[in-house]
C-alpha positions as a Python dict, from the first residue, in 0.01 Angstrom:
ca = {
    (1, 'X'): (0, 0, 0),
    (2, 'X'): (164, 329, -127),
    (3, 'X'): (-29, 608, 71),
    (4, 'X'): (-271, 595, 403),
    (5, 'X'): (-562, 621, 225),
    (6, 'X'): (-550, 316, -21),
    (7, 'X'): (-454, 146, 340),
    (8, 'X'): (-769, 306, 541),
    (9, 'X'): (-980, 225, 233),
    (10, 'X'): (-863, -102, 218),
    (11, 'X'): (-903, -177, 588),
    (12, 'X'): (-1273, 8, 559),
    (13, 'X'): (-1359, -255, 252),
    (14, 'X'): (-1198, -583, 476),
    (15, 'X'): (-1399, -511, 726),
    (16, 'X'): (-1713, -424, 520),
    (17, 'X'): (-1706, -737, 383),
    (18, 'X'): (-1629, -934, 700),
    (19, 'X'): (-1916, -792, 957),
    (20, 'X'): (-2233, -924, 956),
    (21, 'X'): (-2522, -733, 838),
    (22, 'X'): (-2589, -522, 1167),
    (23, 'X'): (-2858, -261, 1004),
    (24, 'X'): (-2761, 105, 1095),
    (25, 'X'): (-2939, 262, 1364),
    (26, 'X'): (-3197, 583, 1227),
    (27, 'X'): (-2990, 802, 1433),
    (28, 'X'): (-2677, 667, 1403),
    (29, 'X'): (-2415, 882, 1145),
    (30, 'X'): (-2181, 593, 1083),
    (31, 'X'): (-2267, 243, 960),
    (32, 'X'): (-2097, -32, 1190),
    (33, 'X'): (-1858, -107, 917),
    (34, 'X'): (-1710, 248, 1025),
    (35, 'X'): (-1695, 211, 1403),
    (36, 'X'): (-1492, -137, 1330),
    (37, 'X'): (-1245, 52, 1072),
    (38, 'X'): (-1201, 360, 1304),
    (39, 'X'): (-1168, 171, 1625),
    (40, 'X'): (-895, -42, 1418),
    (41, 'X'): (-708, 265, 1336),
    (42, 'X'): (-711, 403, 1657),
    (43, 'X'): (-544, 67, 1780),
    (44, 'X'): (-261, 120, 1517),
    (45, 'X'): (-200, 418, 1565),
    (46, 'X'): (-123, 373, 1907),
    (47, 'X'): (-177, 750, 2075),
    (48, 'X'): (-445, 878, 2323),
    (49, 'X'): (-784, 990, 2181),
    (50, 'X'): (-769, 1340, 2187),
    (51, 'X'): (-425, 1305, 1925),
    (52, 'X'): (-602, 1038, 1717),
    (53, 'X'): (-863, 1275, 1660),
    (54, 'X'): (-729, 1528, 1585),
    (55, 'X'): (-536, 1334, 1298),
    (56, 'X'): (-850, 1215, 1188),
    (57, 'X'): (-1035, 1507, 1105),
    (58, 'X'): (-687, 1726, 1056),
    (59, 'X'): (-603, 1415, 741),
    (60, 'X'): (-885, 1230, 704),
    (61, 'X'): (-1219, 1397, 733),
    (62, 'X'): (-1316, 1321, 380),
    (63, 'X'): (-1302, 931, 447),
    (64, 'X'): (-1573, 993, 706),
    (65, 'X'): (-1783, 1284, 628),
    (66, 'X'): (-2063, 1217, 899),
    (67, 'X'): (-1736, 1161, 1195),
    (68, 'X'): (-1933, 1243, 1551),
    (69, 'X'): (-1764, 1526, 1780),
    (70, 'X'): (-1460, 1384, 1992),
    (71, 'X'): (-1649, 1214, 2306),
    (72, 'X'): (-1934, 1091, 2082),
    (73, 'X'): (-1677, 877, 1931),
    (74, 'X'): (-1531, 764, 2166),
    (75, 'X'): (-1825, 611, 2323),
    (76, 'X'): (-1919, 470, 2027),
    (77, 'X'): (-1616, 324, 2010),
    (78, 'X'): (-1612, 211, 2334),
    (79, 'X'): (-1972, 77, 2326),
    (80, 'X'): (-1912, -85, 2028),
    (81, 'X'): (-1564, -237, 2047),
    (82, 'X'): (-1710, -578, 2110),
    (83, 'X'): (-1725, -582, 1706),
    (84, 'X'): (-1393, -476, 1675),
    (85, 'X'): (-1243, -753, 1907),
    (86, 'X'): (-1431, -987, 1641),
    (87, 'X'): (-1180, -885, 1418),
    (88, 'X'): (-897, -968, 1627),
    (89, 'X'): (-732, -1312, 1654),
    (90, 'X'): (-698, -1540, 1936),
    (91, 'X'): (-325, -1360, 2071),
    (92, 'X'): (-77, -1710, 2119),
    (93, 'X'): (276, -1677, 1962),
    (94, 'X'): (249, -1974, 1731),
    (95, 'X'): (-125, -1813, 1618),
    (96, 'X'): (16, -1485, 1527),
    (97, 'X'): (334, -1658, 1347),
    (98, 'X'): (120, -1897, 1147),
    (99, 'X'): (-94, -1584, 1041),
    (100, 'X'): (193, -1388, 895),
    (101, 'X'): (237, -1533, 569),
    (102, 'X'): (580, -1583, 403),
    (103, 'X'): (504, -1370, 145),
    (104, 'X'): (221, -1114, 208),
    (105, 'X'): (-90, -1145, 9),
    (106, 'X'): (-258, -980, 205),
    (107, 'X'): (-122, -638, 398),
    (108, 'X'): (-416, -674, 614),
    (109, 'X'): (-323, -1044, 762),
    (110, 'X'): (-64, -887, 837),
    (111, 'X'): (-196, -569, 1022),
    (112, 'X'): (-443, -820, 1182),
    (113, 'X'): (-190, -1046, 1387),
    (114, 'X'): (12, -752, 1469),
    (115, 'X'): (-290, -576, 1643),
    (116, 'X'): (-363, -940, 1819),
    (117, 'X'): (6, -961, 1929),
    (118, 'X'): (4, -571, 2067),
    (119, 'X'): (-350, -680, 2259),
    (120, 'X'): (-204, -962, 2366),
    (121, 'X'): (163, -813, 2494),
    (122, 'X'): (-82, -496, 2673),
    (123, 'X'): (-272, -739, 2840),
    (124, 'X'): (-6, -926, 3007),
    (125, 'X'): (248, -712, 3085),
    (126, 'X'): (214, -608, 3491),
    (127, 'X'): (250, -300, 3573),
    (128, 'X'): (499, -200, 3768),
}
């Protein structure tokens, strides 16, 4: 993938085609295909919520025109983030080895078993 946008677009159209038909909701702005792809980025990216969205609307606002103020989101997001575990693998080392292919085919495996392996590490590492 050459720029972030193929990559979001891509990620957006994995997931679309992935999730189970959950109908929108009348008031809803974004279609559950978008809270899985933005609460996806905001695990890659890897910064707090206020920075994610700023880079959001700052790069991306065109991807998602009907984007909910800040703390809307982020409810959403957190509401709603059984879906986007659905998306994540089973963390074990030998799971997220045997998902990497040799040879990507698919940047998105890829992306996948990284974000398992990052929940996974988080998870289990104690704070000290």
């Amino acid at each position: 993938m050459s720029t972030t946008i193929e990559f979001i677009t891509a990620l957006f159209c994995q997931v679309a085609d992935q999730i189970p038909d959950i109908p929108k909701h009348p008031q809803a702005s974004l279609w559950p295909s978008e809270v899985v792809t933005l609460g996806l980025l905001h695990a890659l990216k890897g910064v707090g919520n206020r920075s994610f969205y700023r880079w959001l609307t700052r790069d991306y606002r065109p991807l998602f025109p009907r984007l909910p103020e800040r703390t809307r989101l982020f409810r959403l997001l957190k509401t709603h983030q059984d879906w986007t575990r659905a998306f994540l693998a089973a963390p074990t080392v030998l799971g997220v080895i045997a998902a990497i292919p040799a040879e990507p085919s698919s940047p998105m495996i890829t992306v996948l078993a990284a974000l398992a392996f990052r929940k996974h590490r988080c998870e289990n590492t104690p704070l000290t």
